[in-house]
ZAMARGU-4260 file (C-alpha; in steps of 0.2 Angstrom, whole numbers, plus 5000, padded with zeros to 4 digits):
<rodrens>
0) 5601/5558/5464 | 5606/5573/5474 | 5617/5575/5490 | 5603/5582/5498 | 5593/5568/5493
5) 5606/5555/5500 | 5607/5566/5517 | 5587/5562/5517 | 5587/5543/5517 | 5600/5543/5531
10) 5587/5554/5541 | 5576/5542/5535 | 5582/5526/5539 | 5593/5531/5553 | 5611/5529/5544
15) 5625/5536/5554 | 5612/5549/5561 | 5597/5548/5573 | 5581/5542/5560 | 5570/5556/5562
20) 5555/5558/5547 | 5552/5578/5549 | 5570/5581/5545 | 5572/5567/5530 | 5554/5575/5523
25) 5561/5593/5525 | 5577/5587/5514 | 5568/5576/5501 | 5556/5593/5501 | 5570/5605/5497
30) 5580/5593/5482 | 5561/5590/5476 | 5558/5608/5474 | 5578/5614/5470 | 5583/5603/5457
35) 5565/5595/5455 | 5575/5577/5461 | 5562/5564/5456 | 5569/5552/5468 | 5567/5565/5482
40) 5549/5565/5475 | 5547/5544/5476 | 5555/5546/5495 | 5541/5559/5500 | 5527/5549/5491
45) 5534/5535/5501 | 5533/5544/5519 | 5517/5551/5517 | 5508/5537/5527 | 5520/5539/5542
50) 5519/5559/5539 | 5498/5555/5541 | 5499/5546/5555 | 5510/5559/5565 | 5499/5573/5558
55) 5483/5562/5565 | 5494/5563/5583 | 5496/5580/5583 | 5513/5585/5573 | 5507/5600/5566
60) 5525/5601/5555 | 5521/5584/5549 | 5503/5590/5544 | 5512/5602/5535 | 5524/5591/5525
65) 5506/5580/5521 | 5499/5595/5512 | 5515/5596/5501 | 5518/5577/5497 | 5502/5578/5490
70) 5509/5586/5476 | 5525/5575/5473 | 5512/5559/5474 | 5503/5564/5459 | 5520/5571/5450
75) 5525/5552/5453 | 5510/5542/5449 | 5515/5550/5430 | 5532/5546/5426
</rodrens>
C-alpha cells in the first residue's frame, strides 16, 4: 500500500485528522493513477456511494470524483 494511500484512509475515517471524503478521494485518486495502488482503487470503489449522494446535494468536486471512480470500480470488479 502506498503512503499516500495510508494518508487517505485517515481522511477517510477521521484518524488523527478531521474525516473529510473530498480530500481521502483526492489522495486514493492520485496513488491510483501514480503507482496504479490497487487498494487506493478498492478505497474509491468503496466511497463512491457517499461521493453520489454529496454529488446529488450539489458538490460539484464530488461529482467530479463520481466520474473517475467509475473507472477504478470496473478496474476492481476484475482482479
Amino acid at each position: 500500500m502506498d503512503a499516500i494511500t495510508d494518508l487517505g484512509v485517515c481522511f477517510r475515517f477521521g484518524q488523527g485528522v478531521q474525516r473529510d471524503i473530498l480530500q481521502a478521494a483526492e489522495l486514493f485518486m492520485q496513488a491510483a493513477e501514480e503507482s496504479g495502488d490497487v487498494v487506493a482503487m478498492g478505497n474509491l470503489s468503496d466511497l463512491k456511494d457517499e461521493l453520489q449522494l454529496m454529488a446529488e446535494q450539489g458538490n460539484a468536486m464530488a461529482a467530479a470524483y463520481v466520474a473517475h471512480t467509475e473507472k477504478y470500480v470496473s478496474v476492481i470488479s476484475h482482479v
